[in-house]
MARPASE-817648 format. One line per 3 residues: their letters; for each residue y, x, z of N, C-alpha, C, CB. Coordinates in pm, 1 decimal, decimal comma, always signed. Atoms other than C-alpha are relative to their C-alpha. Glycine has a CB too. Layout:
BEGIN
a = Y:X:Z:Y:X:Z:Y:X:Z:Y:X:Z | ...
***
This chain:
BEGIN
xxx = +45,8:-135,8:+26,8:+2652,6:-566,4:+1167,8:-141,2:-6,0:-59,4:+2,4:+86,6:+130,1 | +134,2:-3,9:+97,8:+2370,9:-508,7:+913,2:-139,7:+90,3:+131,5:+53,8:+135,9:-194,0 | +152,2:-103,3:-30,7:+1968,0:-393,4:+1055,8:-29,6:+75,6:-13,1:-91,8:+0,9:-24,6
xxx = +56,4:-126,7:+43,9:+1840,3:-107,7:+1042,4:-103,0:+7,8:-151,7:-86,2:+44,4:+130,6 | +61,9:+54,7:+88,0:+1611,2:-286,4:+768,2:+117,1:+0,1:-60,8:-79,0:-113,2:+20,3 | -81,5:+32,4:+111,7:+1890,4:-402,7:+591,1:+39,4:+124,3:-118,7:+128,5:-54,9:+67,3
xxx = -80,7:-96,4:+39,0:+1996,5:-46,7:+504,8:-94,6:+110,6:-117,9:+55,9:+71,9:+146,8 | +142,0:-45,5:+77,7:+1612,2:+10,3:+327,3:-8,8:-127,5:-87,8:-157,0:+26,2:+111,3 | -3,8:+101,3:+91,8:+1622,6:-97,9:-25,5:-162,1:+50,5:-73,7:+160,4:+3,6:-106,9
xxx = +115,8:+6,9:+71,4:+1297,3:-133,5:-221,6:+24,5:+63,2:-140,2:-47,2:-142,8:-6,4 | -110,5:-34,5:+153,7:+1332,6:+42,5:-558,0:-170,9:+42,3:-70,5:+178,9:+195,2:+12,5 | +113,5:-51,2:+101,4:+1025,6:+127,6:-845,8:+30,7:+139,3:-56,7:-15,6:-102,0:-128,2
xxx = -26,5:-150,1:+8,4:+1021,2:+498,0:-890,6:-118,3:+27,8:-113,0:-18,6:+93,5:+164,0 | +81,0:-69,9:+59,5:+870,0:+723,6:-1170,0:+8,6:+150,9:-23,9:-8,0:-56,2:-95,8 | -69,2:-93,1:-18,5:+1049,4:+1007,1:-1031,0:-108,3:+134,7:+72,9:+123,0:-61,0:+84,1
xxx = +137,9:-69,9:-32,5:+777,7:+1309,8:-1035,6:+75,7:+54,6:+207,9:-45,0:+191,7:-168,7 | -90,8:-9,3:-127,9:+1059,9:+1431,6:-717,9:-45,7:-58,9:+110,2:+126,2:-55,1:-15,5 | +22,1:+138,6:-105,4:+965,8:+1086,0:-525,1:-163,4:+6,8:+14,9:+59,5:-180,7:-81,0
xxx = +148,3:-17,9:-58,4:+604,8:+1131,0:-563,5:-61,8:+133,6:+70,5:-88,8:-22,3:-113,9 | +60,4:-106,0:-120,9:+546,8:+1480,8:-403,4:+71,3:-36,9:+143,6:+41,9:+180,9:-40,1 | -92,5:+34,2:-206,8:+801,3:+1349,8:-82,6:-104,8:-135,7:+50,1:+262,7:-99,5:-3,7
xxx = +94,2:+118,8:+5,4:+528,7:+1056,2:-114,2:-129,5:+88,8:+32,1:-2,9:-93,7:-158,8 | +44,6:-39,0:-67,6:+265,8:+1250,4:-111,9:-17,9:+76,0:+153,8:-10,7:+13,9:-60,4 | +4,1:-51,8:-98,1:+378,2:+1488,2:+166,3:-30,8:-138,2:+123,0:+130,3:+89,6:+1,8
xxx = +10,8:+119,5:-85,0:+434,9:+1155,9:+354,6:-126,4:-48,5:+29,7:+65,3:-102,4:-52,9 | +157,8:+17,4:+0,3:+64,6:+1049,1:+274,7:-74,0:+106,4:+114,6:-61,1:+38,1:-167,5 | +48,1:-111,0:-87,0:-57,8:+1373,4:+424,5:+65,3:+19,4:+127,4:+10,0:+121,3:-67,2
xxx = +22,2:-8,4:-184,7:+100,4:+1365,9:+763,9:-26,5:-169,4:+69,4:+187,6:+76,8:+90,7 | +34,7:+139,6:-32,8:-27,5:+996,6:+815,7:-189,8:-36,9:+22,5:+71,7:-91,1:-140,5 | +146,3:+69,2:+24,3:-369,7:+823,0:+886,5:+2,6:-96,4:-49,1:-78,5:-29,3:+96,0
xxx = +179,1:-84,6:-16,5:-622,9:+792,8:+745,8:+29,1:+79,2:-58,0:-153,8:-52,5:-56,2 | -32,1:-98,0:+53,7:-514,6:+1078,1:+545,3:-69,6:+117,8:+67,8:+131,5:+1,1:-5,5 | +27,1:-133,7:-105,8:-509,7:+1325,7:+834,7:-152,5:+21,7:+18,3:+68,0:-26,9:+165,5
xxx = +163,2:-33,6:-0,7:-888,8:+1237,2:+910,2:-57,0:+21,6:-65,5:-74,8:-55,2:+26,5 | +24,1:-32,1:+145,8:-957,8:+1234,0:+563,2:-20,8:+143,3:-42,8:+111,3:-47,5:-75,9 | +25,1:-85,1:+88,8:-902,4:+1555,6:+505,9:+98,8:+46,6:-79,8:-83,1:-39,7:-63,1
xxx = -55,5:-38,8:+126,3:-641,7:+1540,6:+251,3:+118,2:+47,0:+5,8:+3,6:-92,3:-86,5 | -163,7:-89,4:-28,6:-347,0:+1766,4:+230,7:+106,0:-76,2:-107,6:-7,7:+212,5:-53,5 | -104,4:+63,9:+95,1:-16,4:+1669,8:+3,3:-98,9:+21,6:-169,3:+187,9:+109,7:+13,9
xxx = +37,3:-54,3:+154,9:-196,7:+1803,9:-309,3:-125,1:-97,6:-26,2:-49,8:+190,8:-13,1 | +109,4:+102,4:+81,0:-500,1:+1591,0:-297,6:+66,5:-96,3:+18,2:-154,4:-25,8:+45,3 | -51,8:+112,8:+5,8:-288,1:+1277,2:-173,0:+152,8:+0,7:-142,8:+40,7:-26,5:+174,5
xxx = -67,3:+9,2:+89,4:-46,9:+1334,2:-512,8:-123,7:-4,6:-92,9:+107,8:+98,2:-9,0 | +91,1:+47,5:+99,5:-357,8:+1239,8:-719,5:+25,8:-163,0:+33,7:-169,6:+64,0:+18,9 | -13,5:+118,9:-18,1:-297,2:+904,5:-584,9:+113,5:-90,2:-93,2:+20,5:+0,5:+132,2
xxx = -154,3:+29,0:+57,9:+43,0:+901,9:-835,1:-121,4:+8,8:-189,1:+188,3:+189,9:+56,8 | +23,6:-23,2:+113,0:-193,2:+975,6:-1132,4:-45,9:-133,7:-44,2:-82,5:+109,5:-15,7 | +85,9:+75,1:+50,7:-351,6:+761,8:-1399,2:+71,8:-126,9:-53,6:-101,7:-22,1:+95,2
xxx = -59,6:+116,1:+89,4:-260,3:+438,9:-1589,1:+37,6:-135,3:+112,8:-133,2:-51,5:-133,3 | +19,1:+55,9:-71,0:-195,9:+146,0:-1434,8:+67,7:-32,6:+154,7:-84,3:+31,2:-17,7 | -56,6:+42,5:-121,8:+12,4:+189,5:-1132,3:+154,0:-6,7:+46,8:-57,9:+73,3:+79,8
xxx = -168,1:+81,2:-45,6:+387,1:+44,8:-968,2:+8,0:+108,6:+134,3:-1,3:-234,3:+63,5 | -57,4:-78,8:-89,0:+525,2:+317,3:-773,4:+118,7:-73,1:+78,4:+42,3:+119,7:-71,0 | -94,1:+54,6:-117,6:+776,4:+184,8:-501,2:+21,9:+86,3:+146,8:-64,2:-143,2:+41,6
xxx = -97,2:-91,4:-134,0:+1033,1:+381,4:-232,5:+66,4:-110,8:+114,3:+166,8:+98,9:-83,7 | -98,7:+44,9:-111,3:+1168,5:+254,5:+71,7:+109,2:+104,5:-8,0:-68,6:-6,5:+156,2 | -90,9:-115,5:-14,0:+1489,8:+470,7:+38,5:+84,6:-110,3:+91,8:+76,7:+83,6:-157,0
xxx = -100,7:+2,9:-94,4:+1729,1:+492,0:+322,6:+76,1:+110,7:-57,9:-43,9:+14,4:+151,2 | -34,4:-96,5:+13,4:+1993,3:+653,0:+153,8:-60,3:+39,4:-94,3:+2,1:+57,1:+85,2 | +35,8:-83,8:+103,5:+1872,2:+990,1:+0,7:-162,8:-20,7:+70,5:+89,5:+171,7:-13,1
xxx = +184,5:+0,1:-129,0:+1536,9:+960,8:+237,9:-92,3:-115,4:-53,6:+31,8:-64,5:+226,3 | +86,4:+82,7:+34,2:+1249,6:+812,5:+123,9:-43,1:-29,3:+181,6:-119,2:+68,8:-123,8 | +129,9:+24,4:-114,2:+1073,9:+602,0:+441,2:-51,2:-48,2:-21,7:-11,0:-38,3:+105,8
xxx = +169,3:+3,2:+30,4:+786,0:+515,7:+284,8:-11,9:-70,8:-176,6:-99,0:-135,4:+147,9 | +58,6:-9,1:+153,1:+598,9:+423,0:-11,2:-84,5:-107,5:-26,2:-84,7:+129,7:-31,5 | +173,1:+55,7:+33,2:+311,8:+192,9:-185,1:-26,8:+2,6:-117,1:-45,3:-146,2:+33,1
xxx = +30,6:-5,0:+156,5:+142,0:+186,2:-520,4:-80,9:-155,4:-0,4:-115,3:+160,5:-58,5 | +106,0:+152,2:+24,1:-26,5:-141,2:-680,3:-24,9:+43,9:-87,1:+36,7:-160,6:-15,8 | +70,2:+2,5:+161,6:-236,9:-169,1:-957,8:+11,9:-141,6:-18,6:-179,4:+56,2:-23,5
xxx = +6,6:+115,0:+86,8:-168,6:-464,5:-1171,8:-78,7:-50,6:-70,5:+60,6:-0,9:-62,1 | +77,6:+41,4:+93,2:-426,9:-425,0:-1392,2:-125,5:+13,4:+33,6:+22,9:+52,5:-107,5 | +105,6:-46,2:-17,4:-798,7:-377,1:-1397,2:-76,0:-109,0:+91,8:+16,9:+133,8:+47,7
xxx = +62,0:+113,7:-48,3:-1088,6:-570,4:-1233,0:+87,2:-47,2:+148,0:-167,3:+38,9:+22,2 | -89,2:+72,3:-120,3:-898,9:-605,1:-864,8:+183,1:+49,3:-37,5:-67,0:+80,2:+191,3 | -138,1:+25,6:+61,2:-561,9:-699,5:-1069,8:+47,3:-14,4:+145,4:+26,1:-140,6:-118,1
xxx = -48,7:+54,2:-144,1:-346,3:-693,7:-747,6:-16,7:+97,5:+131,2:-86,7:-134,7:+33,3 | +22,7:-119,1:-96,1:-458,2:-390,6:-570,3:+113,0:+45,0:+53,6:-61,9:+113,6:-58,7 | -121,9:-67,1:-80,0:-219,2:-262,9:-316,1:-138,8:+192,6:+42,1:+70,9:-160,5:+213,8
xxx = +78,7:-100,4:-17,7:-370,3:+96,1:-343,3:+52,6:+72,3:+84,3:-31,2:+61,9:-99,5 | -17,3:-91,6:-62,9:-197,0:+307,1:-115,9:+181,2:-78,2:+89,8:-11,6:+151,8:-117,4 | -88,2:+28,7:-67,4:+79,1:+212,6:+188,5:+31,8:+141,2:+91,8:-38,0:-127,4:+66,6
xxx = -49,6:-110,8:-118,2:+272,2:+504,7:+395,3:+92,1:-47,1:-16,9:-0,1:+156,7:+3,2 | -93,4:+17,2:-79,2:+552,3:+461,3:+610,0:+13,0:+158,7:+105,5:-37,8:-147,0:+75,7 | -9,6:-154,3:-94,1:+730,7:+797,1:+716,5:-8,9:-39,2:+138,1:+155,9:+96,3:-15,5
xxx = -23,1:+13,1:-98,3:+693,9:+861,2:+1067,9:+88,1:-78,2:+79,4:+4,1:+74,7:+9,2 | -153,1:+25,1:-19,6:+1054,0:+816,8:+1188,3:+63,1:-165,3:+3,5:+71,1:+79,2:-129,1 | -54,9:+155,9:+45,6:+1039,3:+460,9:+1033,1:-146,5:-113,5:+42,3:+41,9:-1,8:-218,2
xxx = +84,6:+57,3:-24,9:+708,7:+337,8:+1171,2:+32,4:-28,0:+133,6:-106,2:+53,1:-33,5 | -2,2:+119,4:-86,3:+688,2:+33,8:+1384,1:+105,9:-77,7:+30,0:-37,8:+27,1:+105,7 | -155,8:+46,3:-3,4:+1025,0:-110,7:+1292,6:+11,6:-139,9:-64,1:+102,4:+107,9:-87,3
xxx = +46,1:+113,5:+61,7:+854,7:-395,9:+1085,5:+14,4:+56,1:-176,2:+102,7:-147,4:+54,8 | -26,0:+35,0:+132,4:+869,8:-225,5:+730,5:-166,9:+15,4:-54,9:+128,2:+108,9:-77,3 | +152,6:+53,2:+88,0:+477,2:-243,9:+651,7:+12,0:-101,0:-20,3:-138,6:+0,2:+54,6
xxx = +6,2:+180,1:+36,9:+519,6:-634,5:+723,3:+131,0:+10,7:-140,3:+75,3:-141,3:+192,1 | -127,0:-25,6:+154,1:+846,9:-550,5:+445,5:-68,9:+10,5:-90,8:+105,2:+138,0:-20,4 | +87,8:-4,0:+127,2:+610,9:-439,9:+198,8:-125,0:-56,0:+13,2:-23,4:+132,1:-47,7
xxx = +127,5:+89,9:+45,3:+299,5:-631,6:+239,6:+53,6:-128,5:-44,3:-112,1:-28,8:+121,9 | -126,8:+136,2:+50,8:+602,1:-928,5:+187,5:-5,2:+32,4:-140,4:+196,0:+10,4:+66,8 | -27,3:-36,7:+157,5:+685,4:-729,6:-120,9:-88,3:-43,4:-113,8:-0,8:+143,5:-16,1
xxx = +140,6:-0,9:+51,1:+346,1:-698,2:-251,6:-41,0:-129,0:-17,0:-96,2:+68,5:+86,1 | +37,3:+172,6:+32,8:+276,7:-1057,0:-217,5:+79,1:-19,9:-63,9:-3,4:-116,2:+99,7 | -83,6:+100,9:+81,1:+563,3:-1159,2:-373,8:-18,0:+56,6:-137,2:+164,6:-12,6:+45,2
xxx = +25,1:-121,5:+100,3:+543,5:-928,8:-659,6:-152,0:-38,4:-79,3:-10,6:+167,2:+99,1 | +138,2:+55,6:+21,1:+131,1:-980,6:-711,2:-28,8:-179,6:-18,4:-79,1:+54,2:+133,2 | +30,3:+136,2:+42,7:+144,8:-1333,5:-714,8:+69,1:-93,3:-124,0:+20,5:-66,1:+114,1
xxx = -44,4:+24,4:+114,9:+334,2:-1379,9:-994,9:-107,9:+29,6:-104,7:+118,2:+69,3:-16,3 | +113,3:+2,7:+109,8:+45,7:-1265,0:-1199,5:-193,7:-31,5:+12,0:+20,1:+147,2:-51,1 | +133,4:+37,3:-50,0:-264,2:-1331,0:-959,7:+43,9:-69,6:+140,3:-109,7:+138,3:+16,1
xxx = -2,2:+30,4:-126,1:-374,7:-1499,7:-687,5:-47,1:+29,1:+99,0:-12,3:-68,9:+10,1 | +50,6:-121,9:-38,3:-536,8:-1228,8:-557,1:+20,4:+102,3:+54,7:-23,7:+34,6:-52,3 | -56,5:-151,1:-82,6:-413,1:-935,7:-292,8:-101,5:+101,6:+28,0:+62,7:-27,1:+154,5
xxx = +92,7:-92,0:-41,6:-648,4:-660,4:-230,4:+37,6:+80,5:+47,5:-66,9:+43,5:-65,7 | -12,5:-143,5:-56,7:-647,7:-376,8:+5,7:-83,9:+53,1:+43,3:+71,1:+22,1:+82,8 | +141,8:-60,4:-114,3:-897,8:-149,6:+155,3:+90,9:+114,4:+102,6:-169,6:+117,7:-117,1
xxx = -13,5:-69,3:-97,2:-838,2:-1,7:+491,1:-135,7:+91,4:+45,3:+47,7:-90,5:+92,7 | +67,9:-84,6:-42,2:-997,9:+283,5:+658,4:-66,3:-68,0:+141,7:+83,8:+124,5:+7,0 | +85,0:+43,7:-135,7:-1283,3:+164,1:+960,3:+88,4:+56,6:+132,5:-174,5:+80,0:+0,0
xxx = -40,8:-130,4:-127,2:-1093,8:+445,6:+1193,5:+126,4:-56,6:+27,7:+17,8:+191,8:-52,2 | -173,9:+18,9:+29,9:-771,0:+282,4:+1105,8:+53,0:-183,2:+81,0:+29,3:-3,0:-240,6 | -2,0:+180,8:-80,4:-760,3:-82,2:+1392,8:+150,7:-12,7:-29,1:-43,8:-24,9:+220,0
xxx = -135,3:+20,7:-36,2:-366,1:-47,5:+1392,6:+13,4:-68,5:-138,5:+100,9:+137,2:+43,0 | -50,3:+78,6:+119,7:-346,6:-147,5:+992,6:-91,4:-79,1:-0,9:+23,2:+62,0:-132,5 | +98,0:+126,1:+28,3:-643,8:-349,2:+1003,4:+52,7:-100,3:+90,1:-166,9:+25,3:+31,3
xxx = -88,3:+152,4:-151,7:-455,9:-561,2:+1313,5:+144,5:-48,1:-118,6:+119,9:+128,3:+254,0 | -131,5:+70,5:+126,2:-146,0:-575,7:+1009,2:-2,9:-60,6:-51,1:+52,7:+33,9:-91,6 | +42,7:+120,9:+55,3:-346,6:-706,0:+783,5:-17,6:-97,7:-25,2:-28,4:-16,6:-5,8
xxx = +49,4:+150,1:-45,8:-518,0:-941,2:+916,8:+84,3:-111,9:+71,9:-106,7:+18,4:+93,0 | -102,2:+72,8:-80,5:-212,1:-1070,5:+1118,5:+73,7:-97,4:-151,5:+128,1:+136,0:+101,0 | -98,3:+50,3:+146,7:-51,1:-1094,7:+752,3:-71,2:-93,1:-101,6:+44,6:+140,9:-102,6
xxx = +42,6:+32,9:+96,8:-334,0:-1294,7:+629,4:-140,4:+28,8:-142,3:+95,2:+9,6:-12,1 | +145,0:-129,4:+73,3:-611,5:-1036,0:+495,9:-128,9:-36,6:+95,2:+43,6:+228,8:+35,0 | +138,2:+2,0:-46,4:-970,7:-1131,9:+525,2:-88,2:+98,2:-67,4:-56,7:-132,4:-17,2
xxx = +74,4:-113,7:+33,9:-1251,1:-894,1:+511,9:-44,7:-107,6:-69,8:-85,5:+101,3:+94,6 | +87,1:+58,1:+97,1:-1460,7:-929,6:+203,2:-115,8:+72,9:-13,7:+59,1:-14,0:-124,0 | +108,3:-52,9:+49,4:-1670,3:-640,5:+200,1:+12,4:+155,0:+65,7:-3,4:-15,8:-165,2
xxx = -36,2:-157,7:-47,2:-1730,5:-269,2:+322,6:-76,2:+121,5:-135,5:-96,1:+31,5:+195,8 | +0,1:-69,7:+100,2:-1726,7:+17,0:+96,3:-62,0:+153,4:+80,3:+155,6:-7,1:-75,3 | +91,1:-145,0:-97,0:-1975,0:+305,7:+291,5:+45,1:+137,7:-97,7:-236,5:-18,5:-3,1
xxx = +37,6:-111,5:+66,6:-1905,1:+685,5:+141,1:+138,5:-20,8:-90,1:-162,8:+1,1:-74,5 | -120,7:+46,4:+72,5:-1573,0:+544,6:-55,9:+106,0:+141,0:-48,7:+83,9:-113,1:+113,0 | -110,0:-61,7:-8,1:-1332,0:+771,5:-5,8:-68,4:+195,9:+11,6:+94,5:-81,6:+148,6
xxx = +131,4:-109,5:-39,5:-1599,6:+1064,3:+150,9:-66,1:-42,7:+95,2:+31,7:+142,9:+45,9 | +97,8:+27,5:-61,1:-1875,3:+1093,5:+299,1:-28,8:-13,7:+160,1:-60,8:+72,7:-48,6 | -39,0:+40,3:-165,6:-1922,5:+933,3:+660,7:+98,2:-48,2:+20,7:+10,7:+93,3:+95,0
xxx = -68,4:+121,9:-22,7:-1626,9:+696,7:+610,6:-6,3:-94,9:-75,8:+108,5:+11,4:+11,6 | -9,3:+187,0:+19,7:-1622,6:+334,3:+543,2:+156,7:-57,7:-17,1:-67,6:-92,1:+165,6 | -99,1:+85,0:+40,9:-1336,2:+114,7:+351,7:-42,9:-102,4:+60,0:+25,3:-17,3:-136,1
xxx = +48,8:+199,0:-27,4:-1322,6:-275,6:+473,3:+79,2:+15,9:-93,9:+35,7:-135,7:+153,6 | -33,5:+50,9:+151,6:-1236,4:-446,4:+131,3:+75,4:-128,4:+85,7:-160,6:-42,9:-135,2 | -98,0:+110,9:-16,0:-957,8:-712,6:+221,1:+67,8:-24,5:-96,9:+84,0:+12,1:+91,2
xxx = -122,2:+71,5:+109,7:-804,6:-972,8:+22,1:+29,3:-120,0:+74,1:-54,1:-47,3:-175,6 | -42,1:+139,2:-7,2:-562,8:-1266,7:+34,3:+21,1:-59,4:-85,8:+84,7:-25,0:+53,1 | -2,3:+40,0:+103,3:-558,1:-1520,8:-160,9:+43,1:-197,1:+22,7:-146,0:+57,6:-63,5
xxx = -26,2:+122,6:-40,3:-416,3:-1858,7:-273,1:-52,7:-83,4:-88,4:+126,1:-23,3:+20,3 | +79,3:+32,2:+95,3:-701,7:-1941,8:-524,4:-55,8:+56,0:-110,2:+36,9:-68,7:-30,9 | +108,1:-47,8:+52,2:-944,9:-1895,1:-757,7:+115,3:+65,0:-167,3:-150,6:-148,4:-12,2
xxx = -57,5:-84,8:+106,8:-831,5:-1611,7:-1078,9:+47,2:-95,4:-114,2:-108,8:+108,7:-54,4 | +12,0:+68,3:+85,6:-943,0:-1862,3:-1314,8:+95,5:-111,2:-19,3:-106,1:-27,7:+7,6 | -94,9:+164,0:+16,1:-645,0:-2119,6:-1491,8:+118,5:+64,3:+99,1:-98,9:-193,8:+86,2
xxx = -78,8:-59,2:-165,0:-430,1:-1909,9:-1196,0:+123,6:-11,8:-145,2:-60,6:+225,5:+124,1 | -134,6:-19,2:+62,7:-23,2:-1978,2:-1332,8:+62,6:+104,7:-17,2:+78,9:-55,1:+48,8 | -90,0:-84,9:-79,5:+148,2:-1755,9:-1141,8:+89,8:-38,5:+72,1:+56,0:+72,9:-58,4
xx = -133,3:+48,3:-51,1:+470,0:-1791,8:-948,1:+105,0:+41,5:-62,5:+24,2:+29,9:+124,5 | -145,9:-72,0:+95,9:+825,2:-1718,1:-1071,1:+70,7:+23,4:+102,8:+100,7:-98,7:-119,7
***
């Protein structure tokens, strides 16, 4: 009998549909919630050049989401992770930070994420998965919170192959 995982396929979306059920998702999650940000400011997170939309669909149901940036100075950015409610703590963050590595290292050797200071439960993910702090980002996001800058990595940019 198949996992409950098994039954959540990974898929690349550019489906405007998939990004407001993404945002909403964003907005009932932390750091979001402390943040501040309702569905409407977390669907700015879908804008702009540059980024790999990805669904966890179960089914018709999205349970969760992430964006990367590929390009730009932190080539490799994992910019944004939610996991609907419903589907959190079942192991599919460790699913997509898997993804994300596998995916990102084909063109760098380089992972980046920034977590929220307020936020120990993904910073304990992280770092379990391999994510060292590099740096803190004061005022980032707004004012009176702090990013930690995490990356993993399996060497230096420069001469970097990739994987296949």
């Amino acid at each position: 009998m198949p996992t409950p995982e098994e039954y959540v396929v990974i898929e690349q979306t550019t489906d405007p549909a998939d990004f407001a059920t993404c945002a909403a998702i964003m907005s009932r999650t932390d750091p979001w919630i402390t943040l501040g940000m309702g569905a409407e400011d977390c669907s700015k997170a879908f804008q702009g050049l540059y980024r790999e939309v990805f669904v966890l669909r179960r089914g018709d149901e999205i349970a969760g989401f992430f964006i990367i940036q590929p390009q730009g100075s932190f080539k490799g950015y994992v910019q944004t992770i939610a996991v609907a409610e419903g589907y959190r703590g079942k192991g599919y963050g460790t699913r997509i930070l898997k993804f994300c590595e596998d995916r990102i290292l084909k063109y760098s050797p380089n992972i980046f994420i920034c977590v929220s200071s307020f936020n120990p439960g993904a910073l304990n993910l992280y770092t379990r998965f391999g994510f060292k702090k590099v740096g803190e980002l004061k005022d980032f996001i707004k004012i009176g919170f702090t990013e930690i800058l995490l990356r993993k990595t399996v060497g230096p940019a420069f001469d970097y192959k990739g994987s296949d």
